[in-house]
C-alpha positions in Angstrom: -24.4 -8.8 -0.6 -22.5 -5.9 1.7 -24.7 -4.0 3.6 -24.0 -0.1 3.2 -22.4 0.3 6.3 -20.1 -2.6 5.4 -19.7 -0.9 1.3 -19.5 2.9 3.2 -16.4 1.5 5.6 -14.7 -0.9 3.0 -14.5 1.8 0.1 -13.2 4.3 2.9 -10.2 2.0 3.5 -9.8 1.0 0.2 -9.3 4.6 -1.2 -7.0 5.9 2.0 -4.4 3.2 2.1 -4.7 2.9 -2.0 -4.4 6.7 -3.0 -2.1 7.2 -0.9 -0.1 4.1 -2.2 -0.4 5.3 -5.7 0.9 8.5 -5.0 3.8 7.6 -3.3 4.2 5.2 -6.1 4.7 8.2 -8.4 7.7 9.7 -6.4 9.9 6.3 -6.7 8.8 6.6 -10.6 9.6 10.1 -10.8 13.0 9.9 -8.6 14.0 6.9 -10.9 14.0 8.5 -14.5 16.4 10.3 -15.6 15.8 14.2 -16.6 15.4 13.6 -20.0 12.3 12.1 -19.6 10.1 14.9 -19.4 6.9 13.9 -20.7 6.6 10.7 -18.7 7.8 12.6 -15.5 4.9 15.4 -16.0 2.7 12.2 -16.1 3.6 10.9 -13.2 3.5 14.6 -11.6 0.2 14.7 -12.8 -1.4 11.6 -11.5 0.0 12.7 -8.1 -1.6 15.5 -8.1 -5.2 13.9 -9.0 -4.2 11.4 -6.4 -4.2 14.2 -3.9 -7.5 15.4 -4.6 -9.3 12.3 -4.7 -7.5 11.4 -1.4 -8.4 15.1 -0.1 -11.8 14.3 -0.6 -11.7 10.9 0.8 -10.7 12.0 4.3 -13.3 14.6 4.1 -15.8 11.8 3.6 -13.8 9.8 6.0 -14.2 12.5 9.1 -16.5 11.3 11.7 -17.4 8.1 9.7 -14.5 5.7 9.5 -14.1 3.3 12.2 -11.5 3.7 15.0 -10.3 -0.3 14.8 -9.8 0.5 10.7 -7.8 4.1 11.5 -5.8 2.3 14.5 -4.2 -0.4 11.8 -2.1 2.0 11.2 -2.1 1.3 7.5 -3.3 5.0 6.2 -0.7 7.1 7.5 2.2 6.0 10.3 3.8 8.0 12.6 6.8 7.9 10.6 4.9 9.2 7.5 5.8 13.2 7.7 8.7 12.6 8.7 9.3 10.9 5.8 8.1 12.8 3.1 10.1 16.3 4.7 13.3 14.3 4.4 12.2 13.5 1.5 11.8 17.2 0.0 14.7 18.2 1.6 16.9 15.0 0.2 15.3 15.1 -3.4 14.1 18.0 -3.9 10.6 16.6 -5.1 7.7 19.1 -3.6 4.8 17.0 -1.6 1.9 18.4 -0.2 2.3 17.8 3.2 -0.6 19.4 4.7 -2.3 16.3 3.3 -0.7 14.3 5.6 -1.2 16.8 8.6 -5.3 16.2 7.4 -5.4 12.6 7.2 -3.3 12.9 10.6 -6.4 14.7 12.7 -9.3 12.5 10.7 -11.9 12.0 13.9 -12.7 8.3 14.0 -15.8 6.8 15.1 -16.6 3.7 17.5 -19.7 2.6 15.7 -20.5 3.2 12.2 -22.9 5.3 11.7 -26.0 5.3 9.2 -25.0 6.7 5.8 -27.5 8.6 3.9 -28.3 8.1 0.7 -26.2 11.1 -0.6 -22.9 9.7 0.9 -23.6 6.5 -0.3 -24.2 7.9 -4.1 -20.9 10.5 -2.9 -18.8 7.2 -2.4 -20.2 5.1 -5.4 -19.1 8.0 -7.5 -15.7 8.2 -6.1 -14.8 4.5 -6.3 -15.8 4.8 -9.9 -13.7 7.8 -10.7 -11.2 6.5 -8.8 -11.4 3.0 -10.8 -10.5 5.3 -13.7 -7.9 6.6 -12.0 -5.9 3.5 -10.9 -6.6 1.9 -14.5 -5.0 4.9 -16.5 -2.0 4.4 -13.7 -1.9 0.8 -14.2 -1.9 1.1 -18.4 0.7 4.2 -17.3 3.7 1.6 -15.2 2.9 -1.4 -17.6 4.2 1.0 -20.6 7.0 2.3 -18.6 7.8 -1.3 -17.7 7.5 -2.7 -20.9 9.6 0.2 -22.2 12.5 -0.9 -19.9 12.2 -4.3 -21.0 13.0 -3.4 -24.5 15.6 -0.9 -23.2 13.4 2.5 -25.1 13.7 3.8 -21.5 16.4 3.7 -18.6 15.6 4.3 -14.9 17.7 3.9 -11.8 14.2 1.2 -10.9 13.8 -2.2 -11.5 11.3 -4.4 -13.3 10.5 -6.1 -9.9 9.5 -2.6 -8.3 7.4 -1.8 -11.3 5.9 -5.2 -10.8 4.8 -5.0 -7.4 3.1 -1.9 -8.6 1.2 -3.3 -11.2 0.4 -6.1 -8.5 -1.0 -3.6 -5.7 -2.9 -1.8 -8.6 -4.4 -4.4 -10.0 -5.7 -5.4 -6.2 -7.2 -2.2 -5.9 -9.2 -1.7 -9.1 -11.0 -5.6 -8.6 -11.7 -4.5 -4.9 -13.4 -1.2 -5.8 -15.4 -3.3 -8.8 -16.2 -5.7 -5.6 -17.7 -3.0 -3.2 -19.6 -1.5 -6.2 -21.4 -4.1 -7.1 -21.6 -4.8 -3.0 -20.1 -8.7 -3.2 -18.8 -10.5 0.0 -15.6 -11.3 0.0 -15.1 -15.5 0.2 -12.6 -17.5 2.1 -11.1 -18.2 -1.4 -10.5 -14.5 -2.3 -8.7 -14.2 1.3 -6.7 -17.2 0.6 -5.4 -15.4 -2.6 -4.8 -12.3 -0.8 -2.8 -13.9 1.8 -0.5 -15.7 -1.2 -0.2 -12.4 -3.0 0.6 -10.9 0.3 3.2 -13.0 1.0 4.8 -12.6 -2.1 4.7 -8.7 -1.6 6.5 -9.6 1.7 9.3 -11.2 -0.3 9.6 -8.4 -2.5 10.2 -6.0 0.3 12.8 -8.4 1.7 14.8 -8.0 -1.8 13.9 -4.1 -2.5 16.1 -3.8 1.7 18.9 -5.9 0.5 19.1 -4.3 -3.3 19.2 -0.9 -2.2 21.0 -1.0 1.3 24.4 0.6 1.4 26.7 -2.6 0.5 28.9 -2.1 4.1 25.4 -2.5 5.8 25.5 -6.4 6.0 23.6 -7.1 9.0 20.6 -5.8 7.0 21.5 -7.4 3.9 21.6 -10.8 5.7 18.5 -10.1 7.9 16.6 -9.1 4.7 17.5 -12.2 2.6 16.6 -14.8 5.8 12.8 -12.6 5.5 12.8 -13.1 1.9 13.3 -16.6 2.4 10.9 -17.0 5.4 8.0 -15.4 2.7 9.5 -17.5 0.1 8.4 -20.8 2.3 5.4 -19.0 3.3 4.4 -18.5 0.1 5.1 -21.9 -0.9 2.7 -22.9 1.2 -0.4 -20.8 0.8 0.1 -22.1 -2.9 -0.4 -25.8 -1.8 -3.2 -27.4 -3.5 -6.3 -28.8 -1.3 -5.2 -26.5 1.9 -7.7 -27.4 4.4 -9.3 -24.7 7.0 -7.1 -26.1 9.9 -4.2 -26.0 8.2 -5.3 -22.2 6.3 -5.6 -21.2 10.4 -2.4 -22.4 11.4 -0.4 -21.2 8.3 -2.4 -17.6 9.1 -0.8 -17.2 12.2 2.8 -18.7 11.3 2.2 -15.9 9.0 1.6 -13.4 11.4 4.4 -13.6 13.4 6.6 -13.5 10.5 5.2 -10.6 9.4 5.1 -9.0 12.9 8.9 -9.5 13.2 9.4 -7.7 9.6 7.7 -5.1 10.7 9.9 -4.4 14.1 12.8 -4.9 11.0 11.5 -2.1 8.7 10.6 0.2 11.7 14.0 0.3 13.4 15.6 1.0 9.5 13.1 3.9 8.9 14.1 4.7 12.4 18.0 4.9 11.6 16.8 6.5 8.0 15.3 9.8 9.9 17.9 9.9 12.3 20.7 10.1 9.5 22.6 7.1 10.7 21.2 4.5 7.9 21.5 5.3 3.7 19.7 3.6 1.1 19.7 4.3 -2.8 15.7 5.4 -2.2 14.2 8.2 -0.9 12.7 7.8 2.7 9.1 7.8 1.7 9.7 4.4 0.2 10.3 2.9 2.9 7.6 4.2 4.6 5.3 3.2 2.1 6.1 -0.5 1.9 5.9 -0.4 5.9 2.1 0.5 5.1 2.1 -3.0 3.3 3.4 -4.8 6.3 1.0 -3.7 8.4 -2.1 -4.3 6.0 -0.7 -7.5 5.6 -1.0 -7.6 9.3 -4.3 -7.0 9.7 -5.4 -8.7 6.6 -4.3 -11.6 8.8 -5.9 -10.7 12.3 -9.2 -10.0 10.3 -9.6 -6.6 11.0 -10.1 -4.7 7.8 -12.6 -7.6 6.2 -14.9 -8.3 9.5 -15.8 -5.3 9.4 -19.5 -6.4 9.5 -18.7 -7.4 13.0 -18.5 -3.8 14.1 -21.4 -2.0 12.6 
């Protein structure tokens, strides 16, 4: 069992990076279908806008609460995130709520988790089950579109793998909240099979920069497939049968440095993307977005955002 400081901290993280995942999921889904689909682009419009008040209320809870080493993982917000979503606006006309951003931006961390009371502890219990609602209806919401696509009922300038990652991330989220609800460790097992999914997300990345680069970029076409076939072996491995602690450890950091050197990748492309020098067939918050996955992936590995016991 979790102790409430530990269930307080972990729900906290969970529903920053998440919400904020999912609602940047909506604008690739709502920049990817064509006009005619009204009634599933109010949808997504909709969830968005639930996503913002749940997340609203999140770093309201968050405020004087959350932990500095969890805030300083960068994987809420980055300093490329505003950025980001004004370019955008301004590229795609799509309206965000940037003053979101600007909140979560000025969230006051703490060094040592504080006590909760019982009354933030029912206030969080409550959210992660609303929330669990939420990311289900979303989840039930991309496996139609998907399916959809599959049997060609729907066209969108996406692709089954995006929509697939989605569902993947989703699904992550829900079965974490349902964890921390019902206040159950995490086991090495469960981090094993985090580290494996990660890897594959890694991969996906790798092919979402070389599918939507401009074709005359081909220096980042190339450097994107060698990643996508670094995470490819990577993932190969965590997938081996009978993988001892020793060789778990040693694969952990292998992974690390990987993933530390995709990182610098995707940070000098959003880089080039702000500064108008770089073009994908995306809009700039997407990028932005999967750099959040880098870096939990990153800290997934370095411990952080599951010892937080250590800290409290």
């Amino acid at each position: 069992m979790i102790n409430d400081k530990v269930f307080i901290q972990q729900s906290l993280t969970d529903n920053l990076f998440y919400l904020r995942t999912i609602r940047e999921f909506t604008v690739t889904i709502e920049l990817s279908l064509p006009q005619k689909y009204q009634d599933s682009i109010h949808t997504t419009q909709d969830f968005r806008k639930r996503c913002d008040e749940y997340l609203r209320k999140t770093i309201q809870l968050a405020n004087n609460t959350l932990l500095t080493i969890l805030w300083d993982t960068r994987i809420f917000i980055t300093s490329y995130t505003l950025d980001c979503e004004k370019l955008t606006e301004k590229l795609f006309g799509v309206d965000l709520d940037t003053t979101l951003t600007e909140e979560e931006a000025s969230i006051t961390t703490v060094s040592q988790a504080p006590s909760p009371t019982e009354e933030q502890l029912d206030t969080i219990q409550k959210l992660n089950d609303d929330v669990i609602i939420l990311a289900t209806n979303f989840f039930d919401f991309v496996s139609s579109l998907l399916n959809n696509m599959l049997i060609q009922e729907i066209f969108s300038y996406s692709y089954p793998l995006f929509y697939n990652f989605m569902l993947r991330e989703i699904g992550l989220y829900i079965n974490d909240l349902k964890r921390l609800n019902e206040k159950t460790n995490i086991d090495p097992i469960f981090v094993l099979g985090y580290e494996s999914r990660y890897s594959l997300s890694m991969k996906n990345i790798a092919q979402f920069i070389g599918g939507l680069a401009d074709p005359s970029q081909e220096v980042i076409i190339q450097k994107a497939r060698e990643f996508e076939k670094k995470f490819d072996e990577l993932l190969s491995q965590f997938n081996e049968e009978n993988l001892d602690p020793t060789t778990q450890n040693e694969l952990s950091k292998k992974a690390l440095t990987t993933v530390q050197e995709f990182q610098e990748f995707l940070e000098m492309i959003i880089r080039r993307v702000i500064s108008k020098d770089l073009y994908f067939i995306v809009e700039p918050l997407f990028w932005d977005n999967q750099l959040t996955f880098i870096l939990y992936f990153k800290y997934l590995l370095q411990g952080v955002i599951y010892d937080v016991q250590e800290n409290t």
